[in-house]
N, C-alpha and C positions, 0 to 999 in steps of 0.2 A: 504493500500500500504506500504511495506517494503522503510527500508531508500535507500538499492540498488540503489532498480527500480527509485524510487524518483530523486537519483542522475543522470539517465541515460539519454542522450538528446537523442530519439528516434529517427533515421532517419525517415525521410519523405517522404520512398520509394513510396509510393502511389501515393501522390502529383507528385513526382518526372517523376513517368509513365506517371501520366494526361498534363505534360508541355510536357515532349517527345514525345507524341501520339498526342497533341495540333500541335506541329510543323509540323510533318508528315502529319497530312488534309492540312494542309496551313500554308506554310514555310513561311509567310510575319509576323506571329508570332515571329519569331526570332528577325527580327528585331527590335523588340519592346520592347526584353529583352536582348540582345548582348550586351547591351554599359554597363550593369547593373548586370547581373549575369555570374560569371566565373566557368566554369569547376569544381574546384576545389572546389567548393561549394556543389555540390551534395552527397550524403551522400554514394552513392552507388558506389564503383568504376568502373564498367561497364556502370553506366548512366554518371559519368565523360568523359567517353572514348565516348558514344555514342552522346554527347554534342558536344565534342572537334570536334570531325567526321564533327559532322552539322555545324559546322562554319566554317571549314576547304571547303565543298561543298557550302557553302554559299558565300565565296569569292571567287573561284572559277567559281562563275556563275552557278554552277549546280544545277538542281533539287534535292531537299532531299526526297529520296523515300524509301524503304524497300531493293528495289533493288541495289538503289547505295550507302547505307549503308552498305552491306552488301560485295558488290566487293573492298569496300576501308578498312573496317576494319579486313577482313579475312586476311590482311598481317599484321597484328600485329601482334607479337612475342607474347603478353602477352594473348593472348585469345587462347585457346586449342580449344574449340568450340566454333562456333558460327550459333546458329539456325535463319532463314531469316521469321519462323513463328512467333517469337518474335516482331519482328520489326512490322508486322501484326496486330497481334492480340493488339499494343500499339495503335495504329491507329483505329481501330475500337472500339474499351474499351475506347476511348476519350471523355472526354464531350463535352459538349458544354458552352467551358470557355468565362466569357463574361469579365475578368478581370485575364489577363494573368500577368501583372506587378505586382500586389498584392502577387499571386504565388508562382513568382518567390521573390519578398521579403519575403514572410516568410521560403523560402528555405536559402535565403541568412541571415536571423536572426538563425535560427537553425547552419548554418555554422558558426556563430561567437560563440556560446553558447555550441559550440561541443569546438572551441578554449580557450576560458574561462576556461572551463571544463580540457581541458588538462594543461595549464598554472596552475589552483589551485591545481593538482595532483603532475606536477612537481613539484611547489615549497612545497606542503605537505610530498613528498619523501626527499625530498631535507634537508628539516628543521630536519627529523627524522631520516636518514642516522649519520648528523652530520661529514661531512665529513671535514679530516684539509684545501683540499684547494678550501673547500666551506666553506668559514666562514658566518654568517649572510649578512653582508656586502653583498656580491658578492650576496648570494642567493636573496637580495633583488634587486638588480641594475639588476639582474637578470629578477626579474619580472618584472619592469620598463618596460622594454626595449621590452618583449616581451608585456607587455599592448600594449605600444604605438606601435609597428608593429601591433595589431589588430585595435587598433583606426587608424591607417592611411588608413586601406586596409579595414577597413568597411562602411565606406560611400556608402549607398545607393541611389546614384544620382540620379536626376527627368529625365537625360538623355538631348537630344534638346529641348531647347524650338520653338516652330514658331515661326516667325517674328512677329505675332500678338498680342500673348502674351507679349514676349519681348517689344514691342511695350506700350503694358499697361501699364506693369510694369513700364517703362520710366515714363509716365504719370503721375502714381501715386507716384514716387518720384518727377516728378516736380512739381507737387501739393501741398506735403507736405513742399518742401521748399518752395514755394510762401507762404502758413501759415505762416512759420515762421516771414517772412516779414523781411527778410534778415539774420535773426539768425544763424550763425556757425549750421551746421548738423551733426557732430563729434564732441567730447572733448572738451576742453580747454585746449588748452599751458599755459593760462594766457599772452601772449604778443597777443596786439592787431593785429599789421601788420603779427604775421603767423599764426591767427587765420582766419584771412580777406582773406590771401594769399592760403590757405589750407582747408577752409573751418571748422577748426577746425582737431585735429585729426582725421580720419576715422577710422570707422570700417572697419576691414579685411585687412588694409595696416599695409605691414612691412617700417619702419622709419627709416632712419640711419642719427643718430647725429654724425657727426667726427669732428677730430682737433687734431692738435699737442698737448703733453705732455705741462699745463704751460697755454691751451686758454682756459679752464675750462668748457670744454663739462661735466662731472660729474656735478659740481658746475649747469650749465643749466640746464642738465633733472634731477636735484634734485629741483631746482626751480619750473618745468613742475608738475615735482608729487606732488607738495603742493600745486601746485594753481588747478591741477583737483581736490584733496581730498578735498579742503577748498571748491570750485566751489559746490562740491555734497551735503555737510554739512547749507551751502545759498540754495541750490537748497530747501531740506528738508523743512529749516526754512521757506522757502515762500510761499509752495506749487508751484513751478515755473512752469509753460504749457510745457515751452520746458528748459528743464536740458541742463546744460553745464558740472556740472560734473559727476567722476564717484569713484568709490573702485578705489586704485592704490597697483597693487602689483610691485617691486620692488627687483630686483634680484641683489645685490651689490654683484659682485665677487672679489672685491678687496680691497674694501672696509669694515670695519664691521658696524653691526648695530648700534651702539652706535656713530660712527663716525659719518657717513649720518647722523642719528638723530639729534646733534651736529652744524651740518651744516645748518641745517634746524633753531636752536633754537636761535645760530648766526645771520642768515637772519633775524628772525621776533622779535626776543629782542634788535637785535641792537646792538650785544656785540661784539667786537673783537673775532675773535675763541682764541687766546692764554689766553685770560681772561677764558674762561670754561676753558679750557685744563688745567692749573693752578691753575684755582681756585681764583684769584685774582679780587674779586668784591666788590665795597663800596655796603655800605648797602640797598641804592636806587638800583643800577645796580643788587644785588642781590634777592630783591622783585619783579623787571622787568624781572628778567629769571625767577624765580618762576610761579607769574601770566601766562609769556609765556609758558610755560610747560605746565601748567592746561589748559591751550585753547589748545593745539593742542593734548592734550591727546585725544582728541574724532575725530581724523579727521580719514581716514578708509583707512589711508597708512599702509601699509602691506609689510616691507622686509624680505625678505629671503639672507643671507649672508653668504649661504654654499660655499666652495673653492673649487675649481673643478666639479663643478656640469656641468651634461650631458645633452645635447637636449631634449634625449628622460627624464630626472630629471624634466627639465623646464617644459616642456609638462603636466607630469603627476600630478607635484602642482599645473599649473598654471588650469587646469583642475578641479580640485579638488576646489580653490580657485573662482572658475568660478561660480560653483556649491552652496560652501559656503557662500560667500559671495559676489557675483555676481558682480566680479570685470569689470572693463571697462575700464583698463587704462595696459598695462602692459613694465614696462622698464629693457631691461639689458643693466648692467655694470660689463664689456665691451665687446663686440662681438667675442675676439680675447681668451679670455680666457675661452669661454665655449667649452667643450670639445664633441667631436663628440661621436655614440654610437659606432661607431669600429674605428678602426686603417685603417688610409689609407696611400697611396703611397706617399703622399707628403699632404703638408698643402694647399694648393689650395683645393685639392679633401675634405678634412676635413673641411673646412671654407667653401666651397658647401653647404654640408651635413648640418651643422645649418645654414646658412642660408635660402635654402628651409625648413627646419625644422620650422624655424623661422614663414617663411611667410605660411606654411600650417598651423600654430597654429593661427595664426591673424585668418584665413578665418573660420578656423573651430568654434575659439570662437566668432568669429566677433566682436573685439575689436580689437583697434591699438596695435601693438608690437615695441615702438622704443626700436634699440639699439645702444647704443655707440660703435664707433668704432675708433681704432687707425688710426694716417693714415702715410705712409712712412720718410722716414729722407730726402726722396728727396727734400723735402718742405724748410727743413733749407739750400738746398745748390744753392737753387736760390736764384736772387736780388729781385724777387717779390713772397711775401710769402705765397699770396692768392693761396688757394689750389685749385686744381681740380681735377676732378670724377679719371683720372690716378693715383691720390696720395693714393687712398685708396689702404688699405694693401690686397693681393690677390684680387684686385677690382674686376677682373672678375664677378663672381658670388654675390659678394655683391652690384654693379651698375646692373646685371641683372635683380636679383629678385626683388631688393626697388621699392616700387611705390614713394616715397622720397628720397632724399640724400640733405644731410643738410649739412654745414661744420660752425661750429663756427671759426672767426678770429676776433684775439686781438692787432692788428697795434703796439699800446702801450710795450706787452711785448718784441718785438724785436728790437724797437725804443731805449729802456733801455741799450740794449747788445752792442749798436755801438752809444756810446757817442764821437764825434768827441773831439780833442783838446782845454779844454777852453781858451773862449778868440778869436777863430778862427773863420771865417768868417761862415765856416761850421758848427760852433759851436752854431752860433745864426739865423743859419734858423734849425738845428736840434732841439733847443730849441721849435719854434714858430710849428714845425712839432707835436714834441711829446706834447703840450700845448693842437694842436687839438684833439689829438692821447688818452688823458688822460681819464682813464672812459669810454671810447666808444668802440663798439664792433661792430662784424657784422656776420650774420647769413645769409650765401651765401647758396642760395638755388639753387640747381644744378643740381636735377632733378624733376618733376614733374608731373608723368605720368598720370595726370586729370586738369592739366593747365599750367600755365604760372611759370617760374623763374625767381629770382631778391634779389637781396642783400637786407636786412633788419636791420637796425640800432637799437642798444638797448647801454641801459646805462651798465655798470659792477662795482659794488663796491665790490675791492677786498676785504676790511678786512672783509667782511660780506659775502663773497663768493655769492653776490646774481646781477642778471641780471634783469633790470626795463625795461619798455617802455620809449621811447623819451618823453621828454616832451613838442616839438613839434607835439606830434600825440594827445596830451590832455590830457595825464597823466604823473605830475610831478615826479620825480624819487625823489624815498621815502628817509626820512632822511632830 
């Protein structure tokens, strides 16, 4: 065989007759394949047209025959002829399909592998051309973009389940969690109470951590990603029945990697951040970053700290890294900065577009996706500064899609800003206010579309940028 032919995805005309001529005995066929093969999957553009035809007669109610094939697509424009012994002789040349689903997927794999095929042409012309305002750049963001339109539109569904099944399947995850014998069935956050609260992170939920500028939502899901990587690394060393953690890839758009890093080595050395950042270490404190270094060099955190990076970008690494390194954990920072794959009408319709982006990439890898998100200024211009689900920025589509909505609040930091008069009466219940206020945080759970919500208390040490458990709930806050 020549390299050509080798290249060529053969259409599947054949197949393609036996499903057309399948439907024609008995149109209840259809049914079977409608929710799962489109039109534009067939290879042939005439069995495209004669598809479209059959679902168009299908919702309609009517019989799909040779006959009334033939009365409804003779007013197409695009057909010059059309013979009604065609439609016949598909029908009778039909087998006897005993697995009409299968079929119609390997027609639907050939449809993708025809896409593939033309995507690595394009971008093969594309690179050879050398065109000025195709630079590398573009020609790659270029493929991205059109991978991920065939990875969203190729999912070959199982279609309904029956109640029956559905029914099992229930069974056998409450099965599995009864194993557990109460064990988190998602992730680890590493905090007890919304581990308890959430079941752990899940798989295929999109997460949304928010909070004003200053309450330290970064700081928190930099916390989340160390305690699942450390979680999976424990997991290893035990052989543990049931893992709590996982790989954590991490998307810092605003942050660089060296920074996050930083913040991380901060938290678990103990060290002031302005001590790195400077450099300023006695010789003990400098063997205590060191040692911490070398431990966490092995934990299976993974950032990514591209600027501007696109949905359809997130997609195709975090895919990639899926595959790789078979990550289970994935966070962006911040939601507002990842950029959509086109231009829209306004920022609502753009903050849409990733966040479905978002939550179709949870389901598909079936890992958790939290992302940070900013939330309005409306927050600082009330007397009560606890936020809710309205304060999120274009909340729309980001309270629709979340199966979570989280808000970190810091009482402490705005308690700071409105120091009354010393010496004033006001003075010394703002004092006894921000005493309670000191260190303490809250994690207002706000939405929950698989349970219950409720405010969750945790410690905050700022110099250390790191969030503990109560030490009321039986874990003392470190330090």
């Amino acid at each position: 065989m020549d390299v050509q032919s080798f290249r060529q995805i053969h259409p599947e005309t054949e197949l393609e007759q036996s499903i057309l001529g399948a439907i024609l005995v008995d149109n209840r066929r259809l049914e079977q394949i409608s929710a799962v093969l489109k039109a534009e999957e067939f290879s042939d553009p005439f069995h495209q047209r004669v598809y479209e035809t059959m679902l168009r007669l299908w919702e309609q109610g009517r019989g799909i025959t040779a006959q009334t094939l033939t009365a409804l697509m003779r007013s197409d424009p695009g057909l010059k002829t059309l013979d009604m012994d065609y439609f016949g002789a598909l029908a009778e040349a039909a087998p006897a399909i005993t697995n009409i689903k299968e079929m119609a997927r390997i027609i639907h794999e050939a449809s993708v592998r025809r896409e593939l095929l033309r995507i690595g042409e394009d971008l093969a012309n594309g690179a050879l051309e050398a065109e000025v305002e195709r630079p590398p750049r573009v020609l790659v963001e270029s493929a991205e973009k059109a991978l991920y339109a065939v990875a969203q539109n190729s999912h070959y569904g199982e279609g309904a389940l029956d109640f029956h099944e559905a029914l099992r399947r229930a069974v056998e995850h409450a099965e599995k969690a009864q194993a557990r014998g109460g064990r988190i069935s998602g992730v680890t956050s590493g905090f007890t109470d919304i581990d308890s609260l959430l079941g752990g992170l899940q798989p295929s939920d999109l997460l949304i951590l928010a909070g004003r500028p200053g309450m330290g939502k970064t700081a928190l899901g930099t916390n989340m990603a160390f305690h699942c990587a450390k979680a999976y690394v424990d997991d290893l060393a035990t052989n543990a029945e049931y893992p709590r953690g996982a790989p954590v890839l991490f998307f810092s758009l605003e942050m660089a990697a060296q920074q996050l890093s930083a913040r991380i080595l901060s938290e678990q050395a103990e060290l002031e951040m302005w001590k790195i950042r400077n450099g300023k270490f006695t010789d003990s404190e400098w063997e205590k970053f060191v040692l911490t270094m070398q431990e966490l060099s092995t934990l299976p955190l993974y950032i990514d700290d591209t600027g501007g990076i696109s949905i359809a970008q997130i997609a195709a690494r975090a895919r990639r890294m899926k595959r790789e390194k078979n990550i289970g954990l994935i966070i962006i920072d911040y939601l507002q900065l990842v950029e959509p794959s086109r231009r829209h009408d306004n920022r609502v319709q753009e903050i849409t577009e990733v966040t479905k982006g978002l939550k179709t990439l949870a389901k598909e890898l079936n890992v958790p996706v939290l992302a940070l998100s900013q939330l309005s200024r409306g927050v600082d211009a009330r007397d009560d500064k606890r936020p809710v689900l309205s304060d999120l920025r274009e909340s729309g589509s980001i309270e629709q899609d979340a199966d979570v909505v989280m808000f970190v609040f810091r009482e402490e930091y705005y308690l700071k800003s409105r120091e009354p008069e010393p010496g004033s009466a006001e003075h010394a219940k703002w004092m006894e206010k921000l005493e309670r206020a000191t260190n303490r945080a809250e994690v207002l759970v706000e939405k929950h579309r698989h349970g219950a919500t409720r405010a969750i208390d945790l410690v905050f040490e700022g110099m250390y940028t790191r969030f503990s458990n109560m030490a009321n709930d039986g874990y003392a806050p470190p330090g």
